[in-house]
Structures are given as C-alpha cells and as structure tokens.
C-alpha positions in Angstrom: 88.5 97.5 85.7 86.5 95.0 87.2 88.1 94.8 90.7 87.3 91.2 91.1 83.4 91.2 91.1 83.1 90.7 87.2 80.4 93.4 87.0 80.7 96.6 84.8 82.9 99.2 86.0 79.6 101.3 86.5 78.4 99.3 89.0 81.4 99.6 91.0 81.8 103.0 90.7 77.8 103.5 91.5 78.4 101.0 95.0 81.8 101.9 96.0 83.1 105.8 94.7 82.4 108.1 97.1 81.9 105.8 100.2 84.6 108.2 102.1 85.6 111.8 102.1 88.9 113.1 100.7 90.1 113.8 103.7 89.8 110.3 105.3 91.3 109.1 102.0 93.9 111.2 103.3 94.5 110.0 106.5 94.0 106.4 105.4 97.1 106.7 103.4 99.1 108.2 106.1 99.0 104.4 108.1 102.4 103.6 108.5 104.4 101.5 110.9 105.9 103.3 113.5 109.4 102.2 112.8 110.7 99.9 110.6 110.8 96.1 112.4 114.5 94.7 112.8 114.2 91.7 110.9 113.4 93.5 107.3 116.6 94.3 105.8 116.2 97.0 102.9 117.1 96.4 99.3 118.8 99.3 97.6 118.5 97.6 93.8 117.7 94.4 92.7 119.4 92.8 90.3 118.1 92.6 86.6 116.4 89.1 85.7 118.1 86.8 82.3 114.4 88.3 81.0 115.1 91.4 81.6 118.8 91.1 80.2 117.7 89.5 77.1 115.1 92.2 76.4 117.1 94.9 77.0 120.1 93.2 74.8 117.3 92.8 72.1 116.9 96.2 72.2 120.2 97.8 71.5 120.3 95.4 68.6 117.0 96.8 67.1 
C-alpha cells in the first residue's frame, strides 16, 4: 500500500496514522449532501458487461 508516494508503507503510516482522533474520523464520514441534486437520476442495477457474461458463462461450464 503505497498510497501514491512510492515510499514504504511504514513511512506512511509513521507520517500520516494517527493525524486525527476517532471521533473526527467519525464525523468526517458523516459529510453528506443535504439532499440529493435533481439532475442525478439513480440506478437501481446495471446491466452485466459481454466480460462479465462470458466469465460467468465460463463458469457454469467449468
């Protein structure tokens, strides 16, 4: 896990863990919108790629 700085991941984590609390942690994740904006229309399932098809078809076969 090199998080983009191609150092060890003992570096990062002697840099960067524990730069916040757990509870700010916490309320960072809580940032939502408010609402959902109007011109996002949600997706209940997408549809299965020819990848995916193929794969799955290679499967049942095996």
């Amino acid at each position: 896990m090199q998080l983009g700085h191609g150092v060890s991941p003992e570096l990062i984590h002697r840099h960067y863990k524990g730069m916040a609390t757990e509870a700010e942690a916490v309320e960072f994740w809580k940032i939502a919108p408010a609402a959902a904006p109007e011109n996002i229309l949600e997706m209940k399932t997408a549809a299965p790629s020819s990848k995916a098809k193929a794969q799955a078809q290679a499967r049942k076969k095996a």
